[in-house]
TIVO-2410 file (N, C-alpha, C; in nm, 3 decimals):
# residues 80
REC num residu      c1      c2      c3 atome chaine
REC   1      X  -0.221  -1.370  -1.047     N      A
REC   1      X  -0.208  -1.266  -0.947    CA      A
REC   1      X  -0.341  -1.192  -0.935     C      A
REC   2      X  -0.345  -1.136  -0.818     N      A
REC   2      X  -0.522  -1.073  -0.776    CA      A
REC   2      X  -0.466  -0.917  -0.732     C      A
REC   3      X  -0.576  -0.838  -0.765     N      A
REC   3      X  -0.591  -0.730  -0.756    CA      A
REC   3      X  -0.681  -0.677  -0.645     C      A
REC   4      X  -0.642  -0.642  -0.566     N      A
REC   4      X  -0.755  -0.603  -0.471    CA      A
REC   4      X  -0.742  -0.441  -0.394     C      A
REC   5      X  -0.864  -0.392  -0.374     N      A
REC   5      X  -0.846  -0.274  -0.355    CA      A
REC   5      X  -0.878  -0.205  -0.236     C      A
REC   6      X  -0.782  -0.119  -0.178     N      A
REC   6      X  -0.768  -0.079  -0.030    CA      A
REC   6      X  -0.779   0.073   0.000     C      A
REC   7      X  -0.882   0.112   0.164     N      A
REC   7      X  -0.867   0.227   0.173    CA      A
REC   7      X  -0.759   0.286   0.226     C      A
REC   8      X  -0.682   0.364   0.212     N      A
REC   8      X  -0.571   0.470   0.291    CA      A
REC   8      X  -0.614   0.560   0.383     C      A
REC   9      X  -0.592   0.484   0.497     N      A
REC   9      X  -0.634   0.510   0.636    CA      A
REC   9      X  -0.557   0.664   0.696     C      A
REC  10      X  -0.379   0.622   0.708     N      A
REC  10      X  -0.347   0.715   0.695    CA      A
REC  10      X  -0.145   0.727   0.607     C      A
REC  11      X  -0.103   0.835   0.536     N      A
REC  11      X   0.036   0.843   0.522    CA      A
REC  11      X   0.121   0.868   0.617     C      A
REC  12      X   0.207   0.805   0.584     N      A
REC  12      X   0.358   0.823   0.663    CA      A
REC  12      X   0.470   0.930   0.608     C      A
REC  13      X   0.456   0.950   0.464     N      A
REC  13      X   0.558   0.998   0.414    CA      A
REC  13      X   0.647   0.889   0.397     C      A
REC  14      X   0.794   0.977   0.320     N      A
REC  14      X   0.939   0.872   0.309    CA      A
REC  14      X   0.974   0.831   0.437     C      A
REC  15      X   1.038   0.730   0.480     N      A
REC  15      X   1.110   0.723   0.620    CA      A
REC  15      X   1.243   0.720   0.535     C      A
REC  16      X   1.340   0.792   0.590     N      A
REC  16      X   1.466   0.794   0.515    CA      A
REC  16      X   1.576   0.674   0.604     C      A
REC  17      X   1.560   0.634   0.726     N      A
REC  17      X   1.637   0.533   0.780    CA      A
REC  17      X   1.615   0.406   0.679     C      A
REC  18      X   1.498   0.375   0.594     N      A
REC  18      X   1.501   0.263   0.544    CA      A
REC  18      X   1.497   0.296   0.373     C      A
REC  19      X   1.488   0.411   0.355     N      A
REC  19      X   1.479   0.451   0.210    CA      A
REC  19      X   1.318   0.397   0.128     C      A
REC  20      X   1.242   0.421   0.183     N      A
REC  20      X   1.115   0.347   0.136    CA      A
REC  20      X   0.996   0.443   0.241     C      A
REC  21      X   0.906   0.482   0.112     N      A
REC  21      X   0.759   0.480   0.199    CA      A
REC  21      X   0.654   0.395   0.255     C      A
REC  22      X   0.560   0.531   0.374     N      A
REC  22      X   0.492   0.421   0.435    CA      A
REC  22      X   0.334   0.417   0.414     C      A
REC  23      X   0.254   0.364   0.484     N      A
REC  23      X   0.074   0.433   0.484    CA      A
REC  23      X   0.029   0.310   0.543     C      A
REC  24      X  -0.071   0.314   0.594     N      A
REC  24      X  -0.204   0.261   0.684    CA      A
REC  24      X  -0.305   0.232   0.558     C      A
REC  25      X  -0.350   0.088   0.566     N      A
REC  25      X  -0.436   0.059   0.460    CA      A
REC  25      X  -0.567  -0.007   0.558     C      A
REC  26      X  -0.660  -0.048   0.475     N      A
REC  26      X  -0.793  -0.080   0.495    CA      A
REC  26      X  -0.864  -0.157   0.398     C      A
REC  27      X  -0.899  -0.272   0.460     N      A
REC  27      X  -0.967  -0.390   0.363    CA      A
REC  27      X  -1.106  -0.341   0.396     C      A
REC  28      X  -1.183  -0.359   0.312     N      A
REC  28      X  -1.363  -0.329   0.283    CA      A
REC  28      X  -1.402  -0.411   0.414     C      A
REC  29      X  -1.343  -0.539   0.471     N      A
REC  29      X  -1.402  -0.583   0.606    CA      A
REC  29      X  -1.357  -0.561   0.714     C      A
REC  30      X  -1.252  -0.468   0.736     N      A
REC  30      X  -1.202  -0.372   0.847    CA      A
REC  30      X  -1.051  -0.401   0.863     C      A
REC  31      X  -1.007  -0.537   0.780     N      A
REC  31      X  -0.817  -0.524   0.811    CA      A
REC  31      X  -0.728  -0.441   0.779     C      A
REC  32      X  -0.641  -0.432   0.857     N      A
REC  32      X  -0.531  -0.304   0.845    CA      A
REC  32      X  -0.449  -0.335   0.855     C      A
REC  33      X  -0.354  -0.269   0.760     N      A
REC  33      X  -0.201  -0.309   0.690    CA      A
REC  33      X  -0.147  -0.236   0.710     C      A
REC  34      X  -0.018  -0.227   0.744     N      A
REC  34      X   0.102  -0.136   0.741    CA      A
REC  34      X   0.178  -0.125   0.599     C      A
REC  35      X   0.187  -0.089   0.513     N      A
REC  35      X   0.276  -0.111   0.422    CA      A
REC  35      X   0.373  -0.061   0.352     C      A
REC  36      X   0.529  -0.078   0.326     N      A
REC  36      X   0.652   0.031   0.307    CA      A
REC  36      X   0.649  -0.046   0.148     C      A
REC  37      X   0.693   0.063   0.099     N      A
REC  37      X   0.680   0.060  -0.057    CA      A
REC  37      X   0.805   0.188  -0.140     C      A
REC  38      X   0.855   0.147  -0.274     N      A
REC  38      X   0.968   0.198  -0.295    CA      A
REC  38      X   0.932   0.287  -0.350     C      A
REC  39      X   0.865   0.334  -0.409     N      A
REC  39      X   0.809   0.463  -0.497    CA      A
REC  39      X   0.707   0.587  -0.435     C      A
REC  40      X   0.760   0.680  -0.462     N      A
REC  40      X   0.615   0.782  -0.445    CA      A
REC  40      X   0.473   0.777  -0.553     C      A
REC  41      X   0.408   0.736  -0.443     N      A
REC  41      X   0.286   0.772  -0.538    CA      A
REC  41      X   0.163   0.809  -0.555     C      A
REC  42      X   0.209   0.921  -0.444     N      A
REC  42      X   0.134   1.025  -0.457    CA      A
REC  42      X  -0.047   1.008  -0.407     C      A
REC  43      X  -0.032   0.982  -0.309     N      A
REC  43      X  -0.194   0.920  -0.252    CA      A
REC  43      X  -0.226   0.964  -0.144     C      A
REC  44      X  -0.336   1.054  -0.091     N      A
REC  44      X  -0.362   1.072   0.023    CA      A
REC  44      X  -0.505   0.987   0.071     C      A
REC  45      X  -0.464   1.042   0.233     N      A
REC  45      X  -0.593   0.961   0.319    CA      A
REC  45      X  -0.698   0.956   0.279     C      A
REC  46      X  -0.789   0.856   0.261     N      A
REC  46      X  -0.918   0.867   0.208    CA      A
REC  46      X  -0.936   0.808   0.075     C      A
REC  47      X  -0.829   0.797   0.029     N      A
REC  47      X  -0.854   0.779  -0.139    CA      A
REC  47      X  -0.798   0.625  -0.172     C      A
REC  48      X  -0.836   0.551  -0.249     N      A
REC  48      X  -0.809   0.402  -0.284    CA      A
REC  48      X  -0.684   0.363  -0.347     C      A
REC  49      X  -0.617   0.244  -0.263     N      A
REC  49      X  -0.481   0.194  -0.394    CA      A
REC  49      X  -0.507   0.038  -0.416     C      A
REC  50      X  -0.446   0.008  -0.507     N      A
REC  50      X  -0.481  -0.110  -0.569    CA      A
REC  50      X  -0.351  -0.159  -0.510     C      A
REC  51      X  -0.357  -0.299  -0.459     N      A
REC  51      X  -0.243  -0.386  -0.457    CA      A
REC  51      X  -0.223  -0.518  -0.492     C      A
REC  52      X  -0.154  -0.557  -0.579     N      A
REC  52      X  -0.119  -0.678  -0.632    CA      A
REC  52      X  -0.071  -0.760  -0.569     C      A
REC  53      X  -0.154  -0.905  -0.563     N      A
REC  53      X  -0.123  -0.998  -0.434    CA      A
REC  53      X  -0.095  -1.138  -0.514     C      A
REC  54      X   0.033  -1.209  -0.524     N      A
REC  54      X   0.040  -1.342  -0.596    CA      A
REC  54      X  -0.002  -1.424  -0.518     C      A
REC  55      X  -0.006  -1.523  -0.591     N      A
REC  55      X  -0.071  -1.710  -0.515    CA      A
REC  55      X   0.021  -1.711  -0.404     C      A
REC  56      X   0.082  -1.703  -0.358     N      A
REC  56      X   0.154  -1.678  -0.246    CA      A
REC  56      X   0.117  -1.647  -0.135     C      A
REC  57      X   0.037  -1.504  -0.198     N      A
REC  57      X   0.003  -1.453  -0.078    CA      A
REC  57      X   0.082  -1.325  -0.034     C      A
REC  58      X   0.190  -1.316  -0.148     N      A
REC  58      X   0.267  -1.224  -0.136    CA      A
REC  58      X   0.258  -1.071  -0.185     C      A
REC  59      X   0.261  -0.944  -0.140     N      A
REC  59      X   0.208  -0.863  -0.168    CA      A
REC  59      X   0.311  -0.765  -0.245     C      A
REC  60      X   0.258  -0.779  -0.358     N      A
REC  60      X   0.371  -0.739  -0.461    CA      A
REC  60      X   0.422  -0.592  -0.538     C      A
REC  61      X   0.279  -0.532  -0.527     N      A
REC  61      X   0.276  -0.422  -0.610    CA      A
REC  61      X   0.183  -0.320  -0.556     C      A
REC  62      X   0.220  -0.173  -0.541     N      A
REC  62      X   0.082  -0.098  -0.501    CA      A
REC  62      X   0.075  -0.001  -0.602     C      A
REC  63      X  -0.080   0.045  -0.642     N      A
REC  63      X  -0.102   0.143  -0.735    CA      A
REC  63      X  -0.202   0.233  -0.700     C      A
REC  64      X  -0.140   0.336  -0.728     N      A
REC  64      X  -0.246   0.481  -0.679    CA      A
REC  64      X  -0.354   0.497  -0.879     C      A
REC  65      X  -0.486   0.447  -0.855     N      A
REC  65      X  -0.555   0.452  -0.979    CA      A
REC  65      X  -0.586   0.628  -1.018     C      A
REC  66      X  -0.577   0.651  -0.932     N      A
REC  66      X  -0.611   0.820  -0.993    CA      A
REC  66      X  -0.502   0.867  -1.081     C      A
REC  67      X  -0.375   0.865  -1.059     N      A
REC  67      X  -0.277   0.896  -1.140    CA      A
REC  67      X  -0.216   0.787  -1.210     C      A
REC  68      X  -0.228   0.673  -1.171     N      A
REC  68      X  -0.137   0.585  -1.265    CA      A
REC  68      X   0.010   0.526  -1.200     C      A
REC  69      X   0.075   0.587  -1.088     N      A
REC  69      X   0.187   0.574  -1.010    CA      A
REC  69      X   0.188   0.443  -0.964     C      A
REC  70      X   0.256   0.380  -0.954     N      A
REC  70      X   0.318   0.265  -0.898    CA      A
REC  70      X   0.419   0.221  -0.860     C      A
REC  71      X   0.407   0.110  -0.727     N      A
REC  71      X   0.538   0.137  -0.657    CA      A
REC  71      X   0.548  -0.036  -0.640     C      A
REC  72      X   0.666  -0.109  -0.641     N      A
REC  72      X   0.699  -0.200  -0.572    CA      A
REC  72      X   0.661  -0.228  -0.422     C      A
REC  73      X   0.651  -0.316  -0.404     N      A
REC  73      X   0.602  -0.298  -0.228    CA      A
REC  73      X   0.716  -0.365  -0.172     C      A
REC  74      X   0.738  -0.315  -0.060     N      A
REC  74      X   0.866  -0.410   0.013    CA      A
REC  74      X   0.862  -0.484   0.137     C      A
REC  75      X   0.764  -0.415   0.224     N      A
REC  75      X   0.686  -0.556   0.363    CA      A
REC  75      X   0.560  -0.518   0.392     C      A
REC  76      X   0.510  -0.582   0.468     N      A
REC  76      X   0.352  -0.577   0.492    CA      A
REC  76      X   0.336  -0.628   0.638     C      A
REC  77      X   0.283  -0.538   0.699     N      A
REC  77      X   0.244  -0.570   0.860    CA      A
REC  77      X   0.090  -0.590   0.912     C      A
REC  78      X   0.042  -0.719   0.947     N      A
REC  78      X  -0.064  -0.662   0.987    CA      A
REC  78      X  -0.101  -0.593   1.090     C      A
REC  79      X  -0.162  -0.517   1.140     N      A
REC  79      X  -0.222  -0.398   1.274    CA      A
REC  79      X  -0.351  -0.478   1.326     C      A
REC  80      X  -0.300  -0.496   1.455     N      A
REC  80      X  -0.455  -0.570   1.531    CA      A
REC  80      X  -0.499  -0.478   1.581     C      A
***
């Protein structure tokens, strides 16, 4: 599994229709992700999360490194 690390473009907060949070991510070569995730953890705009990506391709895990928080991830959209 690979670790790779993303900027937080912008938060969504909880959405409570799906029980899961949201945020706007950013790859170092300009891609942008949508991504809903089960945990709070505590990350604002501007600041870096780590996300865990298996051979798959599947995007598994997100982590806020400043505090240590981590959340399951639950879908991933890309934004053209």
């Amino acid at each position: 599994m690979a670790t790779e690390s993303f900027q937080v473009l912008q938060t969504f907060g909880y959405q409570p229709g799906r029980g899961i949070y949201k945020l706007l991510v950013q790859t170092k070569n300009g891609k942008r992700y949508l991504v809903w995730y089960f945990n709070q953890i505590e990350v604002n705009a501007g600041e870096e999360v780590l996300i865990s990506i298996d051979y798959y391709n599947n995007w598994k895990q997100i982590n806020n490194p400043r505090n240590g928080k981590q959340a399951d991830i639950a879908e991933v959209n890309t934004v053209s």
